[in-house]
N, C-alpha and C positions, 0 to 999 in steps of 0.2 A: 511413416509420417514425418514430412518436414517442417519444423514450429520455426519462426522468426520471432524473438521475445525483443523487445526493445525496454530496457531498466533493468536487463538481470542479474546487476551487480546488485541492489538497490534490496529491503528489506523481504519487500512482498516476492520482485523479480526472482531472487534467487530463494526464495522458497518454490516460487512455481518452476523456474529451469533443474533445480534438483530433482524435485517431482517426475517434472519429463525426463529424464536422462536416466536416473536408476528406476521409477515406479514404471513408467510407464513405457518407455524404451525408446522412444522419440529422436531423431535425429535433429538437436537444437543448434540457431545459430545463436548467439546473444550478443545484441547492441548495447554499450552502453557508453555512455562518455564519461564517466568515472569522477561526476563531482564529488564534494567533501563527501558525501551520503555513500557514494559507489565502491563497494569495497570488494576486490578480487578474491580475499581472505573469505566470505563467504561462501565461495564455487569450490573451496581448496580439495572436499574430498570426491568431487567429479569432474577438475581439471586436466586430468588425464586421461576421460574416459573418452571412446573412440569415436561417440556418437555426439560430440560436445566441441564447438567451436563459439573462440571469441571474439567478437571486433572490437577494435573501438571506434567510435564514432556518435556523431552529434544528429537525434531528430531535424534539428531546423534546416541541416544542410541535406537538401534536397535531391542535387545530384547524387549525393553519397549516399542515402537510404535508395534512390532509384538502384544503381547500382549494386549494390548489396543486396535488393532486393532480387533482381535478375540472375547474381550468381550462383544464388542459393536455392532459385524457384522452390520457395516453400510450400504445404500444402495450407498454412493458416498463418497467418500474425498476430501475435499475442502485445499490445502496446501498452506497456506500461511506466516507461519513462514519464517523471516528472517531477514537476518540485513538488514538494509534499508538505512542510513544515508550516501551520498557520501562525506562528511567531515570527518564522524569517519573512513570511509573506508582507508583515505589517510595516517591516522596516526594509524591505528588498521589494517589492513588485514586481518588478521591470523583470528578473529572470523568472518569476512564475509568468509572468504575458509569453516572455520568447518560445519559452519552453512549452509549456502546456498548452497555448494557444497556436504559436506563428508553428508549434515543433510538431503537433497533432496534423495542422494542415498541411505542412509539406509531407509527411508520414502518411495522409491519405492521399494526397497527389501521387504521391510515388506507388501507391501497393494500387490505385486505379491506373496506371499506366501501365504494368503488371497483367493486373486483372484481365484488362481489357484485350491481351493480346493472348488470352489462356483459351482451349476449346473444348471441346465434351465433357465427359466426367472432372476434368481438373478445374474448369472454371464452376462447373455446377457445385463442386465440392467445397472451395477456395471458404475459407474466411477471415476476417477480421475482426477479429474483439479487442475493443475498447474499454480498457479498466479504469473504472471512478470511484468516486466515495459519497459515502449518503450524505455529506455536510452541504452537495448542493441542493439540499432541500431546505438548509436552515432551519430552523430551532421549530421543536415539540415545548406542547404543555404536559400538563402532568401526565396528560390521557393520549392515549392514537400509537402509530406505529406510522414509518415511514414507507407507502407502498409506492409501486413501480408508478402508478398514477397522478403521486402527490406534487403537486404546484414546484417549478424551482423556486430559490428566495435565499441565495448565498447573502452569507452576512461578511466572510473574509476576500479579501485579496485571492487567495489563494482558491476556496471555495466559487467564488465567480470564475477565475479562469478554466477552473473543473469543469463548472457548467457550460461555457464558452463550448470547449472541445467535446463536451456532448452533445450536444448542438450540432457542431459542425459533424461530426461522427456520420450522425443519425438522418443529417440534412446529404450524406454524402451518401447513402443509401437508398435517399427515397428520391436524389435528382442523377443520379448514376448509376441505381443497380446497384453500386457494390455492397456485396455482402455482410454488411455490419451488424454486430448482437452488442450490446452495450452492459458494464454488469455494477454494480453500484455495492460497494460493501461498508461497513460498520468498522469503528476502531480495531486492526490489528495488534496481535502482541506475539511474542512468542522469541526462538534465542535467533541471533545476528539481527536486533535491532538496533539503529543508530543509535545512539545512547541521549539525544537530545527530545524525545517523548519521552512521555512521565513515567511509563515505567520501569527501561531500562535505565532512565536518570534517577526515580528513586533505590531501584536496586544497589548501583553504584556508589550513589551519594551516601547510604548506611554503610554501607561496606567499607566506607574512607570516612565514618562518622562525619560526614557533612551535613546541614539543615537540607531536610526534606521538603522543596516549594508548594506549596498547594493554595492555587488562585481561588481569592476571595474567600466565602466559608466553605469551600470544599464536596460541595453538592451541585454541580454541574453532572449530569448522569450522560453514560455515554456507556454503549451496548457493544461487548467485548469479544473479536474474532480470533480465533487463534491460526496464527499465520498458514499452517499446515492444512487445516482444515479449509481455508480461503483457497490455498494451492490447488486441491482437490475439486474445491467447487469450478476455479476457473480451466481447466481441463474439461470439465463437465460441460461448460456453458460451450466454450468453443466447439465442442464436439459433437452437441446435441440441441443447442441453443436454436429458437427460430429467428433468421435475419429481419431484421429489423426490432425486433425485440428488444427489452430492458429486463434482467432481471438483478435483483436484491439480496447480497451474501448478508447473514448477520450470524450472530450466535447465541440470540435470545440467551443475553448475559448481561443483564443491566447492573451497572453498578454506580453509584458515586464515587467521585473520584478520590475523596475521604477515606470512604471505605476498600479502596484499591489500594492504598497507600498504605494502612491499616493494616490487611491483609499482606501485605509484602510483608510488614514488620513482623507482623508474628511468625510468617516461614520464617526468615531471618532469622529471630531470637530459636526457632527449634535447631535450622541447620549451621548458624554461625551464630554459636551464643556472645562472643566476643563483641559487645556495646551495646548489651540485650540491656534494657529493652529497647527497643532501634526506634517508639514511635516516638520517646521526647526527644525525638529530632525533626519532628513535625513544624513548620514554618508557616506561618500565613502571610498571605505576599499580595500586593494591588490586584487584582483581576486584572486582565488582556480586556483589552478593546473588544468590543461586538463578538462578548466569548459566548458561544448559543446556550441555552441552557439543557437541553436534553434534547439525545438522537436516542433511536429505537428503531430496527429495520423489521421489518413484516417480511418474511423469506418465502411465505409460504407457495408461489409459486413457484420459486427453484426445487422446494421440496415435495412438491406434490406433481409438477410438469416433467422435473428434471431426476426425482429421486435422490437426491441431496440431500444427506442429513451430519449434522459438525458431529464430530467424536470424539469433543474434548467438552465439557462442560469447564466456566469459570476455575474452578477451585482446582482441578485436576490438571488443567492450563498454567495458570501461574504457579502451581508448584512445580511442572517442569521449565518453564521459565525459570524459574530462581536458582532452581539447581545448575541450569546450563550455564547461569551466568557465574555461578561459585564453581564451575570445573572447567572454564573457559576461559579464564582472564590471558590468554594467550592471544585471542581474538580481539579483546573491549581494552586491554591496557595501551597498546598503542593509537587507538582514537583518543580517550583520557588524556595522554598523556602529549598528542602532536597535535589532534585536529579539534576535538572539544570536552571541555573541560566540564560543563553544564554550569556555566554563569548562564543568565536569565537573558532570552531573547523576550523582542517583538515592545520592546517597553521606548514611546515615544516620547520623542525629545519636546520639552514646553518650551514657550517663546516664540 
């Protein structure tokens, strides 16, 4: 099997290209164009492996995924390139539009030109999955869960251009044929995350006794995947997903963001008692703009269609998160220290 992943430097990417290359045995190629977020340092221990090839290269440039496309004749595309940060989104736009939107469509221009010139079992087999995030459904009340059916209603920058590229995805599926399954996941965590989300920004900021941010009072709830288990599930969808489909990764792991924070500190004080107790460094700081109040994904179709089930609950997640990050600092010290520091994004200028 040959996979096309586009973002596999990138948090989620390169959990899913490790996946495919040692779990699964996949002959991958991986696109990435290696912004601040794109880090090589994450492929390091399958950078050599035989079955593993990297480019680099930009979504939006179309002739270049056309070609790349073609030299690789892959059996699936896995596209996961994108901006991702709802902080940078508020004071950047313009690269979540190029990216996620102008960068989705030339990536399905090029893999339907492709497509289109495949014949028996390779074109009936072909796919394209399109990775998103449940925030284009915008904000839950107390009550409900986010299903494959629920209304879009993006509240960020960032979140609108998600929904934009599902759109087009889904619209390129049902006016072309191409094979597209669309899969929508809930907040990731897990180790080689950029350090600018909250929880590898609180891990880090206790570790160098800095204030730990936490927008408004800190009950913003948001339903927590553990990166490995997302990798798994998108293998899954790719490979058994029906085209034209949507389905929903979550990890029925609701937590406030308070008590994620909370949580950190107390790993912390067990396995680095050194500025124990790590939560009076708890911060309360303006809220973000059009911050949703609560996500919750409803999985249960991946897990009852697709037999999907996460293997890491909450507590058993983050504590290897935090260990990774206190036997890793060989990985996160050089972002810290050249690319981001975690001063406060997304905070608009008055006037």
């Amino acid at each position: 099997m040959r996979v096309f992943v586009t973002g596999g430097a990138g948090f989620i990417g390169s959990a899913l290209v490790r996946h495919l290359v040692k779990d699964v045995g996949a002959e991958v190629l991986n696109i990435d164009k290696l912004t601040y977020a794109g880090n090589l340092q994450s492929l390091k221990v399958i950078e050599n492996a035989p079955n593993y090839q990297f480019l680099k290269g930009d979504i939006c440039d179309q002739a270049a995924m056309a070609e790349a496309i073609e030299g690789f004749q892959p059996d699936r595309i896995m596209h996961l390139a994108a901006e991702s940060h709802v902080d940078r989104s508020i004071t950047g736009a313009d690269a979540f539009i190029q990216t996620n939107v102008v960068g989705t469509f030339s990536l399905l221009q090029a893999a339907r030109q492709y497509w289109d010139k495949l014949e028996g079992e390779a074109k009936d087999n072909f796919r394209f999955l399109h990775v998103s995030t449940d925030e284009v459904y915008g904000t839950l009340g107390d009550d409900g869960l986010f299903e494959e059916t629920t209304p879009y209603d993006p509240s960020s920058p960032y979140s609108a251009s998600k929904a934009s590229s599902d759109h087009l995805a889904l619209a390129w599926q049902r006016t072309f044929g191409l094979p597209v399954v669309v899969s929508n996941c809930s907040n990731n965590y897990g180790p080689y995350h950029f350090p600018e989300k909250l929880i590898p920004l609180v891990i880090l900021n206790a570790l160098e006794s800095k204030p730990l941010p936490i927008y408004g009072k800190g009950e913003n709830i948001r339903d927590w995947l553990f990166v490995e288990d997302h990798a798994r599930a998108l293998h899954l969808i790719a490979s058994q997903g029906r085209v034209g489909e949507k389905y929903n990764v979550g990890g029925r792991n609701e937590r406030r963001n308070i008590d994620v924070v909370t949580r950190i500190c107390e790993i912390l004080d067990r396995y680095h008692p050194k500025g124990a107790p790590h939560d009076q460094l708890i911060t309360y700081v303006t809220d973000r703009p059009g911050h949703d109040a609560r996500y919750a994904i409803d999985a249960t179709k991946l897990e009852t269609e697709l037999g999907w089930k996460a293997q890491e609950n909450f507590d058993t997640g983050i504590d290897k998160t935090v260990v990774w990050y206190l036997e890793n600092e060989w990985w996160w010290r050089p972002l810290r220290d050249g690319v981001y520091a975690g001063s406060r994004l997304g905070i608009l200028n008055k006037g």
